[in-house]
N, C-alpha and C positions, 0 to 999 in steps of 0.2 A: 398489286392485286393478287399475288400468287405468294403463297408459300416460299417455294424451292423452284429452283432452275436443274431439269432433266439434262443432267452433261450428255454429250455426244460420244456416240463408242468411234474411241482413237487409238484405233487398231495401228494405224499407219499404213494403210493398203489402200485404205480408198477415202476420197475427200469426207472429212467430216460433216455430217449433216446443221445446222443451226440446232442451236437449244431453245430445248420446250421448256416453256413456264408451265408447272402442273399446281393441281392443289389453291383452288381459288379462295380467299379469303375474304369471307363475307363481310367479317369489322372493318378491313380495309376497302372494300366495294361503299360502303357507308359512309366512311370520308371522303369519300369521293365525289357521294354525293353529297354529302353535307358541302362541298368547295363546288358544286352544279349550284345549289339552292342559295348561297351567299352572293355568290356573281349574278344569278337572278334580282337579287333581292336588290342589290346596289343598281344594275341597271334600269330597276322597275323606280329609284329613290331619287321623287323630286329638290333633295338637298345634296346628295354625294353623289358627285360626278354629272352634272346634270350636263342635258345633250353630247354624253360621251357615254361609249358601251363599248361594254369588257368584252375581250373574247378568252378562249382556253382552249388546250387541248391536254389531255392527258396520255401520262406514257408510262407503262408499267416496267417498275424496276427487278420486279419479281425477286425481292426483299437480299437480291447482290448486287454487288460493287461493278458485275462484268453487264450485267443488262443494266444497270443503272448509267454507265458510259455509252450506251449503246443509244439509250435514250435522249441523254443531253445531248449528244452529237446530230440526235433529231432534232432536237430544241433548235443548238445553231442552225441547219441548213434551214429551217422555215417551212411553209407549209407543205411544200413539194420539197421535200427531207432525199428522195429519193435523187433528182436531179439537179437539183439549188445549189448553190455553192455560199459560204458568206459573202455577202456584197459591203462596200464602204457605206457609211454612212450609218446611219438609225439601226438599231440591232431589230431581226423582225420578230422578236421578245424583249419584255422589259421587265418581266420579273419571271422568278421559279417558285413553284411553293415546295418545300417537299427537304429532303426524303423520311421515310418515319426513320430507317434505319441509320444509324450514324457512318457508318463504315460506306455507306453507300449516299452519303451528304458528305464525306469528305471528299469522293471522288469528283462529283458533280460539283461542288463548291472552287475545286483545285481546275476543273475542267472549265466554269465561267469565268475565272479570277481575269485571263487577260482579257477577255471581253467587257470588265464590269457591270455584271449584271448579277442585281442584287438577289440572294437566295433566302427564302422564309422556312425554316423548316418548325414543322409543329410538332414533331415527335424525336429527334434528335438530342442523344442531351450527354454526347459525349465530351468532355470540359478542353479537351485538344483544343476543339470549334471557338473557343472564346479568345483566340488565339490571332488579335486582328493582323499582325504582320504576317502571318499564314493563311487565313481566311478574310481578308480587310471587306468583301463583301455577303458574309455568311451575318444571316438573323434569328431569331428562333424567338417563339413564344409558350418555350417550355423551359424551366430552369437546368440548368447545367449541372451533370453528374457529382461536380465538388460540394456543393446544394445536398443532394442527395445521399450521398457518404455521410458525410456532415450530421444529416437528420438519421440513416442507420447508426453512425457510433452512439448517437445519442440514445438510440433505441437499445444497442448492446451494453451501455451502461447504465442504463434505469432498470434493466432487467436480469443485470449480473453475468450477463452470458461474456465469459471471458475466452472461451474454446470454441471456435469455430472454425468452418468449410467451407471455401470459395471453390464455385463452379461458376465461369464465365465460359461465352463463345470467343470464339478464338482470331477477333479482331482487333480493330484499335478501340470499337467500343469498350470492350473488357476488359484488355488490357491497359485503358484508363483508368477505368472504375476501380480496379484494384489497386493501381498506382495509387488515386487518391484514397480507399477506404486505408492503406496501409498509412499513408502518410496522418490520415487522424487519430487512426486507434493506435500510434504510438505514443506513450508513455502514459497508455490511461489501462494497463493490466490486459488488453485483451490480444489475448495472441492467433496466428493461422494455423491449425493442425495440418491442414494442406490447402491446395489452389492444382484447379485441375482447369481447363480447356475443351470445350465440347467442338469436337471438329467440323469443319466447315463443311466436308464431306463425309455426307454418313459413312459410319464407319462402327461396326456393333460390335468390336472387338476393340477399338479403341473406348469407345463406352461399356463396356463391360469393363473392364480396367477401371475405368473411374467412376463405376458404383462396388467393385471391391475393396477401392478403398474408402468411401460411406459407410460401407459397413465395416470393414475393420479398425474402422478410427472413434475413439473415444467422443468426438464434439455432434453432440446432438440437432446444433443450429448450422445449418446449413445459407450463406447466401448465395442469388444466382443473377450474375447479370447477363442477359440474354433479352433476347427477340424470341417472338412465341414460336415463330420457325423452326430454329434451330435448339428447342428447348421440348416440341414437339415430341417429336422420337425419342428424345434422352428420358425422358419422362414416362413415353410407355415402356421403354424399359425397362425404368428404374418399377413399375407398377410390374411388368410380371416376374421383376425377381420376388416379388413381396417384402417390401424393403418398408417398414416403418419406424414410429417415432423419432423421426426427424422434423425437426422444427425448419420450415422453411422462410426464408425473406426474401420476398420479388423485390425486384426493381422494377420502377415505373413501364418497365417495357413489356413488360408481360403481367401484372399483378391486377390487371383489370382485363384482360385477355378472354374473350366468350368464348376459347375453344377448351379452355379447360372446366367449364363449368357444367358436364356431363358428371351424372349420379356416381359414374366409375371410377371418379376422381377422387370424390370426398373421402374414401376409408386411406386416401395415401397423402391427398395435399390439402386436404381440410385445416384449417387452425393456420394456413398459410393466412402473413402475414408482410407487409409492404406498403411502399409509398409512391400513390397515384398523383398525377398531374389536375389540380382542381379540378370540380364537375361546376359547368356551365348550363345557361338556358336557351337553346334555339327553335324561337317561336316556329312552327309549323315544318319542324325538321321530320314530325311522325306519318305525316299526310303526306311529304313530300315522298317517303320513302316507300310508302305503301301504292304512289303512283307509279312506281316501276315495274311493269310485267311484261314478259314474251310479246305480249300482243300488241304491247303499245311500242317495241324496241326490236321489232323481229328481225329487226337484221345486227345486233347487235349482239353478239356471240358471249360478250362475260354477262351477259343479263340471261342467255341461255344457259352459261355456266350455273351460276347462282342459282335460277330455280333448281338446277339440277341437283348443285348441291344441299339446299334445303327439304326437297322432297324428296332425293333418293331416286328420280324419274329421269327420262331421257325427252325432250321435247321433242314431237314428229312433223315434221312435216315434208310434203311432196318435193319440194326442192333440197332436200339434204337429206341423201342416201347413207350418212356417215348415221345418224341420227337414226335413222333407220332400221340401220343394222345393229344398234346399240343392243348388248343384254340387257339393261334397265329397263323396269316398266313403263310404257309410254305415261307420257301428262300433257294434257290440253294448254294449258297457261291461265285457266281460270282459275286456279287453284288463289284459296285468298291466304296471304300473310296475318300465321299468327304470333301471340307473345314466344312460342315456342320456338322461335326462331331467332333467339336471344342474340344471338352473333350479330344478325341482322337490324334489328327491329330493336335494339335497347338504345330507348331515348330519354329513359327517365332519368338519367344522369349523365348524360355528356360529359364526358372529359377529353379524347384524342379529339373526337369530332369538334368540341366545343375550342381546342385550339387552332384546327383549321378553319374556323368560322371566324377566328378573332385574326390569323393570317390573313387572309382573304382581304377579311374589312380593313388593316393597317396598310396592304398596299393599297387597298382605294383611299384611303385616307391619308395617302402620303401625295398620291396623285391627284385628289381633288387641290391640297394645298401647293400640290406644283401648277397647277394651270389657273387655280386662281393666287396669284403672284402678282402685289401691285408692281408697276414699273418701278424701280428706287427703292423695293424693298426686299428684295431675293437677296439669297445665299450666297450666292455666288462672287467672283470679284464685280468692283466698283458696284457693287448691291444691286447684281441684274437679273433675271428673271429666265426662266428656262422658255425655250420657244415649244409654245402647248401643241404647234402642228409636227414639229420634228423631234421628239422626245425622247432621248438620250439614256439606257439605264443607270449611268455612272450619274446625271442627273435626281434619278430617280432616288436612289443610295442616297445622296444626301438628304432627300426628304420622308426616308425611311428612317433613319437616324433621331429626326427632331420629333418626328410623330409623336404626337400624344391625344388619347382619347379615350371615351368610356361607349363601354358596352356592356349590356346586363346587369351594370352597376359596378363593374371593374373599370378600374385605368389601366390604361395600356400603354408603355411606352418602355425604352430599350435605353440602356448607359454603353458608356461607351464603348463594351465591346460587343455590343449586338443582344445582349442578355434580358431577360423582364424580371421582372419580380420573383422572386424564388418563395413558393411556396407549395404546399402537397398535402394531401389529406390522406391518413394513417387506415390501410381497406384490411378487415379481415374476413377472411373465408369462412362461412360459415354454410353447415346445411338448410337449404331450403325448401319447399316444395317439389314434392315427388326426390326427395333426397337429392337435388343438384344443389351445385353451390351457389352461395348468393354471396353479391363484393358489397359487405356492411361496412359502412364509415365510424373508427373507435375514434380516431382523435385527427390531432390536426398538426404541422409544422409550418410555421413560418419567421423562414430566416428574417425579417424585419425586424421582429420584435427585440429587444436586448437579451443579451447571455443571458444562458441559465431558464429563459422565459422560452423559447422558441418551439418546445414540442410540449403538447397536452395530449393525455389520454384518457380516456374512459376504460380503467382496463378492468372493471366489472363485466363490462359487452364485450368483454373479447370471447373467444373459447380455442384456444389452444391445440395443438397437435396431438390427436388421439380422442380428438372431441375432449377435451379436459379442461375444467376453471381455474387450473391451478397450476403456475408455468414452471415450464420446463427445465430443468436445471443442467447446463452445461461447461463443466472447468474442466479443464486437466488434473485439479488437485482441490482437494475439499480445502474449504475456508479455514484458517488459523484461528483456533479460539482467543480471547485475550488471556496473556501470558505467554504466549510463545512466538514466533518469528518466521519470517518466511528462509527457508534457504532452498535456495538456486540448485538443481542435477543438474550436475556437469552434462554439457553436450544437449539442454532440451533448453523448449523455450521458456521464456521467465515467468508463463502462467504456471510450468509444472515444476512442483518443488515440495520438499516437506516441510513440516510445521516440527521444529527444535522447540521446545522449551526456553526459557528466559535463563539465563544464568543468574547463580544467587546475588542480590542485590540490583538487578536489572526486573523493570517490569514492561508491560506492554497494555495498553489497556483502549485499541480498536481492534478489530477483525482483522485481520490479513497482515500486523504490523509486520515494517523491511526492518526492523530491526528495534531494539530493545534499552528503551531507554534506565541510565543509573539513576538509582536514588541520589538524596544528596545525600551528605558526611554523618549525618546523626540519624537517618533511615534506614529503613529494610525492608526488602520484598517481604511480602505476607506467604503464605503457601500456595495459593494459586497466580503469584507474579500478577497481580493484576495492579497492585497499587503499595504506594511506598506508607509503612506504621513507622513508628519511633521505637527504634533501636530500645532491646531492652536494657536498663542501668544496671549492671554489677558491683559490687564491694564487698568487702568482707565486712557482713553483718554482725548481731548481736546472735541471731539465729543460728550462729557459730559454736553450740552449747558447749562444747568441747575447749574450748582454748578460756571461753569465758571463767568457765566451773573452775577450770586450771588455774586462772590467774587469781580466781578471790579464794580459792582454797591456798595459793601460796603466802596470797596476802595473811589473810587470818593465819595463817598457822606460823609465818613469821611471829605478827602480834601478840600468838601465845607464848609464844618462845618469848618474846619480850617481856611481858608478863611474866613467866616464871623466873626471867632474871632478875628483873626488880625487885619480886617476892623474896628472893633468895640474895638479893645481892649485896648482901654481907657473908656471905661462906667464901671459904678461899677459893673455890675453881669458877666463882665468877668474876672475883675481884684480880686476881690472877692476869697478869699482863693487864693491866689498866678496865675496869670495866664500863668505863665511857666509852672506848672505843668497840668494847660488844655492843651498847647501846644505839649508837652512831652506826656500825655495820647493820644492826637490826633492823632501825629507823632506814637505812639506804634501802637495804635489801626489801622492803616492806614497799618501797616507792618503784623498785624496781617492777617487782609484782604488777603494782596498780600502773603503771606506766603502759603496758600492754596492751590495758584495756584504750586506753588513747588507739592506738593504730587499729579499734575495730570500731565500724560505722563508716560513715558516709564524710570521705574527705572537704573538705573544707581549707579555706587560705590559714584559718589561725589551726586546725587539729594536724594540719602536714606540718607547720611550722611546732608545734608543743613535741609534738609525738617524736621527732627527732633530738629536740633539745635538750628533751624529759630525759630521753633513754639515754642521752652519752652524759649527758651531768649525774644525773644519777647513779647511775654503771661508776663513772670515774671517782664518786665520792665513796662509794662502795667499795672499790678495788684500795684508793688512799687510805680509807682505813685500815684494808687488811693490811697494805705497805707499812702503815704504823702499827700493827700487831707484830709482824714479821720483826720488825728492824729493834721493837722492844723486847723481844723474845730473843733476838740475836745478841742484841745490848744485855740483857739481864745474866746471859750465861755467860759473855766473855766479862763481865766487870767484875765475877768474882777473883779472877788474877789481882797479884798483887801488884798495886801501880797501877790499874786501869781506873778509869775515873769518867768513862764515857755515862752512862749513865745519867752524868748531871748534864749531858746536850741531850736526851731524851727523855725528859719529864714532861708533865703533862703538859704545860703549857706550849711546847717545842711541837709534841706530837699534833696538838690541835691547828700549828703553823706549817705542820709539814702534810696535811689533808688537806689543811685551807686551799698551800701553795699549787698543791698536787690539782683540786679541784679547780682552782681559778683560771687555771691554764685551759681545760675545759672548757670554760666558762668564754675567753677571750675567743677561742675556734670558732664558739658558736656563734657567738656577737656578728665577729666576722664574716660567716657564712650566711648568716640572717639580715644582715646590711646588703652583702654585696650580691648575694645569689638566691634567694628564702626558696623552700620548697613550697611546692603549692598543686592545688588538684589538675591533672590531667585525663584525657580522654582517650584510654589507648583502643584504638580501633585497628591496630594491626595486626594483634596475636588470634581475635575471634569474627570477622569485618560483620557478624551478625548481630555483633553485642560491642554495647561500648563498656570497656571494663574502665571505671575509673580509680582513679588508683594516685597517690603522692608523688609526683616527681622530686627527686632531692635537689634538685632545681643547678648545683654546682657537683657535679661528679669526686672533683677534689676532695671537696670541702668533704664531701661524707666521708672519701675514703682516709681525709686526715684525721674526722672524729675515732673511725673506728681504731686509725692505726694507733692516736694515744690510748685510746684504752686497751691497745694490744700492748704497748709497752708500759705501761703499768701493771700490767699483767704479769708480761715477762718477766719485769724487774725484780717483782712480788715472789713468782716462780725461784727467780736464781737464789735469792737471800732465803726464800724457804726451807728450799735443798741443802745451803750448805749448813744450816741448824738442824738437819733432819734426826743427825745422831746423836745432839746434846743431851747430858745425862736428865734423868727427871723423871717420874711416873706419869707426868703429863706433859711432854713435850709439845705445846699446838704446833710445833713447824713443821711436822710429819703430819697436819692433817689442813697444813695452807698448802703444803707442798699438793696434795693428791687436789684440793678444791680448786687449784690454779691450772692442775694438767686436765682438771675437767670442763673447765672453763675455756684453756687456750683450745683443746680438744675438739669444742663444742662450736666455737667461732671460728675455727678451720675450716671445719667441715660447712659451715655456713656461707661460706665466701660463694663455693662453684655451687650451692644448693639456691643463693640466692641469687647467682649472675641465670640459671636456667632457667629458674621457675616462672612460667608465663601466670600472666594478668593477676589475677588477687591472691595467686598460692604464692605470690612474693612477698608478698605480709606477712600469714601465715607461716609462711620461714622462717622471716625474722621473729614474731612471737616468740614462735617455738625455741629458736635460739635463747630470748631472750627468757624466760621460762623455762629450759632447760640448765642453763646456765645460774639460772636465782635459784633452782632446787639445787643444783650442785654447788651453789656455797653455802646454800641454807644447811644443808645435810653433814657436809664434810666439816663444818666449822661448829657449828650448835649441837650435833646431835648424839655426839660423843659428852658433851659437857649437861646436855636435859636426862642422857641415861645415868650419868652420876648423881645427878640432883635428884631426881624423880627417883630411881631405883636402887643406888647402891650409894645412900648417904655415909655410910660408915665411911666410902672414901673418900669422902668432901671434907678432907682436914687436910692440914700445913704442912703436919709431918708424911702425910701419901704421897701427898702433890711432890716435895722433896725429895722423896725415895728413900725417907728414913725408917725403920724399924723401932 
């Protein structure tokens, strides 16, 4: 009935006086009588309970755990509490309703347990309580805090709020409540910026402490789970530090509470949001209460409270000098009950009241079906029936248990650990008339329905903290766009973190992703990491103007060169060392050119397979020829000795067996390599992982390096027999000009070895081109270009006797 319990000054000097309950509580005065007007109702009802009638008494707990003891210990002694003691047999109570508060239903629950005698409480909803091997005779017909959590994380995830502020009273209510809201909002993002305790004993210094850190704390959504009591004080406080835009969430304990709904409240707890205990309908609950005045109760002292407290007066009369002497302005008791006495007089939506209405009638409903009990069909052993004149409450408990019934269109009934049906309607604060708040219903929760379905809102009706349509936003850390990732600051909690970026080839593509997934193998992040495109393809194109130009200007200008051989080739310095085999060099070196163009474009199984085969046959035919230039020029100086006669093994037809032989060998390498190992396109994604560069694998590493090593020693061999004819007499010596076209050559593919083991992705073609094209101008030049300046420009010495060295 009271707020707060006035502690006694415990000086230790002299006996402590009793504690005052002050601060009358008009919402609780009203279920009070709303549990007066049910027991009426039942005893007046020719169907429940008939020729049996309820009695009651009430006892105020004055909303602690030490007058709530104080109470039940009335309860056991019976009517005369003062000198009674408990007697054997029949308890002189068979049931409790009560308490609203939990902390102070666990006492009273603990305090009847070895009595059994069953407890109803209608405002209780600490989830301890469901707890039947600790409370085996605790009931409630309000759902249990796990219920309630449940339906807040649900609410802190439909609305983003991952940063949040627990403020609980500092019992085992609370510190259930957070037990369970911790134990749901884990692993759904929403973390505690803090969790503070409002203490049991005011204390304005320990509450100032924990509105300093409200305000220095980042989370805008504040939950509270508290009693209006103890929520009371904390609350004017928190209003004259001027503390706003905090988003608040009641819990059912206070969230429909008429003592906050003063005009002075809306500019700090307006847009306050929370989940009440269903509203019910209790026929003629408005009439009943407005039957209550001084004059009809004059010796009943909380009926004097309550006027007093609704008018602001002190009631007089000639028998109470205390009254009397009050500073309050006197009041007569005719004063009539209006809506403005909201605490009082709000019947348009029951909800606590409508749970103590439904207590009430579940114990009469449990005791009409204990007394009407056929013989052979009770609960009990061998199926007997409980004795209706000596009524046992451990009896009674079990027909609490089974109950089941409808009232105002609800069923009513309890599983097996005392619990009903779990459901709440979603209240928001809103301004109302004359600026007080009015408790508007946005939505609804009910744990019955399946996952996912259990909570609806209307959140158009809502209006937010700050009077605002538009909600509140509260994280540690703004949302990760898509592309980038959450990571974790050492030492905070896993709501605060920075948003990285994707690493290349990783993307992300919701809000907040924990991490970043790879593309696959032939992918790649786009530029905002949001999604994977196709890798773009590389190769050395046509686009390439430069190596192409190169290679058909080598070509062509070989073929002119052959062309002016043919034109000419009947003078001596064409015919000179066999001129089949300048032909044959031209023809090679012409393919050599065009062979090039093979390695550009877009690899293929048959162009990786040509493009290699091409270049060492051709090269190798190229290179036999010169070896047969070489070894005839060497042949032709030494057979002028007398007695030598080599010459006749190097006649033409020997020399076209000794290019054959030279090329065939070539020819068998390649076979071999294209049988056993072929080169073919690959996908190198290692050197650039944002581009696939494709490119010719030589498929056997061997094999190439056997190609290139015969046409290295072709080379070579070509070189040494050069050299050692370099000084043979003659105005035209060509072994001084194979000799320098083979140092340009070996030169050329030396230098190509480590230019073509480094070069990443398509600049290793390119290499080789180059090589290869550098190497066809340096035998083009060194071999022809000395022999097209005699032709072309100094024919006077394109005769027998020059070429000789004769005069």
């Amino acid at each position: 009935m009271h707020y707060r319990v006035e502690p006694p000054d415990q000086n230790f000097t002299s006996k402590p006086a009793a504690s005052e309950c002050w601060g009358i509580d008009s919402r609780s005065f009203r279920w009070a009588q709303t549990m007066r007007l049910a027991v009426e109702e039942i005893n007046k009802s020719p169907n429940l309970l008939p020729n049996h009638t309820l009695g009651y008494k009430i006892y105020d707990s004055c909303a602690t755990h030490v007058a709530a003891q104080r109470a039940v210990l009335g309860i056991l002694n019976g009517p005369a509490e003062a000198h009674s003691s408990v007697c054997p047999g029949a308890s002189p109570v068979l049931a409790v309703v009560g308490d609203s508060g939990s902390s102070q239903s666990i006492v009273v629950s603990r305090t009847l347990q070895p009595f059994r005698i069953p407890m109803m409480s209608y405002f209780s909803t600490c989830a301890c309580l469901s707890n039947r091997k600790a409370f085996p005779t605790f009931f409630r017909v309000i759902p249990n805090d796990d219920f309630q959590v449940k339906a807040i994380a649900h609410l802190l995830r439909r609305f983003g709020w991952t940063w949040i502020g627990v403020v609980t009273e500092d019992d085992e209510y609370g510190r259930s409540a957070v037990q369970g809201l911790l134990k749901e909002i884990k692993n759904t993002g929403v973390c505690l910026a803090y969790q503070r305790m409002i203490p049991k004993v005011y204390s304005r210094e320990k509450i100032l402490e924990i509105l300093d850190v409200m305000k220095r704390s980042t989370a805008r959504v504040v939950i509270s789970f508290a009693a209006e009591g103890e929520l009371y004080p904390f609350l004017r406080e928190y209003m004259d530090q001027k503390i706003t835009g905090i988003q608040w969430i009641a819990s059912e304990a206070w969230v429909t509470a008429s003592v906050f709904t003063g005009s002075e409240f809306y500019p700090f707890l307006g847009g306050t949001i929370g989940f009440a205990v269903r509203q019910g309908q209790i026929p003629g609950l408005r009439n009943y209460l407005m039957s209550v005045d001084p004059l009809r109760y004059p010796n009943n002292p909380l009926v004097h409270e309550l006027w007093g407290a609704l008018y602001g007066c002190s009631l007089y009369t000639s028998n109470n000098t205390a009254q009397a002497s009050s500073q309050l302005p006197p009041c007569s008791g005719h004063e009539p009950l209006q809506e403005k006495h909201s605490a009082y007089m709000n019947t348009s939506s029951p909800r606590v009241a409508y749970n103590v209405y439904k207590a009430v009638y579940a114990i009469a409903h449990a005791l009409h079906n204990l007394v009407s009990c056929e013989p052979g069909e009770g609960p009990f052993q061998n199926s007997t029936c409980a004795d209706a004149t000596n009524i046992h409450p451990w009896e009674l408990q079990q027909y609490l248990q089974d109950v089941s019934f409808t009232i105002s269109g609800e069923e009513v009934d309890f599983d097996e650990n005392g619990d009903s049906i779990p459901s709440y309607d979603l209240i928001n604060w809103q301004r109302g008339a004359a600026g007080k708040i009015e408790f508007v219903n946005v939505g609804l929760y009910d744990g019955a329905k399946e996952a996912g379905k259990e909570l609806f809102i209307q959140e158009d009706a809502i209006i937010w903290a700050g009077h605002q349509r538009e909600v509140l936003v509260s994280v540690c850390s703004d949302s990760c766009a898509p592309g980038s990732r959450k990571a974790v600051r050492r030492g905070e909690p896993l709501c605060c973190f920075d948003c990285v970026p994707c690493d290349d080839g990783k993307i992300s593509k919701e809000r907040d992703s924990i991490d970043c997934s790879p593309c696959p193998e032939d992918y790649w992040s786009n530029v905002a990491r949001t999604e994977c495109i196709p890798k773009a393809v590389e190769y050395l194109t046509y686009d390439a103007m430069g190596l192409t130009v190169i290679a058909v200007v080598g070509a062509c200008l070989t073929i002119a060169v052959l062309a002016v051989f043919l034109y000419h080739r009947n003078t001596p310095i064409v015919r000179v060392n066999n001129s089949e085999l300048s032909f044959f060099t031209l023809l090679s070196l012409t393919l050599c050119f065009l062979c090039a163009l093979v390695f550009i474009g877009e690899p293929t199984p048959w162009s990786c397979m040509l493009r290699h085969t091409a270049f060492s046959i051709t090269f190798s035919l190229c290179i036999s020829c010169i070896l047969g230039k070489t070894l005839v020029v060497l042949a032709a100086f030494t057979a002028i000795r007398p007695g030598n006669n080599i010459m006749r093994w190097l006649g033409p037809k020997q020399q076209r067996v000794i290019i054959s032989a030279c090329t065939f060998v070539q020819v068998i390498i390649c076979a071999v390599w294209l049988i056993t190992a072929p080169p073919f396109p690959y996908k190198n994604t290692q050197y650039q992982r944002s581009k696939i560069i494709l490119e010719c694998s030589v498929g056997s590493d061997q094999a190439f390096w056997w190609v290139l090593g015969y046409i290295g020693l072709l080379a070579a061999l070509c070189f040494i027999l050069a050299f050692l004819a370099r000084k043979l007499p003659g105005n035209f010596n060509e072994a001084k000009y194979i000799t320098f076209s083979m140092l340009i050559f070996c030169a050329v593919w030396l230098a190509f070895i480590p230019a073509y083991v480094s070069s990443p992705g398509k600049f290793t073609v390119a290499v080789e081109i180059f090589a290869i094209l550098a190497s066809s101008f340096g035998l083009l030049l060194c071999l022809f270009a000395p022999k097209c300046y005699i032709i072309l420009l100094k024919p006077q010495k394109n005769t027998k006797q020059h070429l000789m060295g004769r005069k």
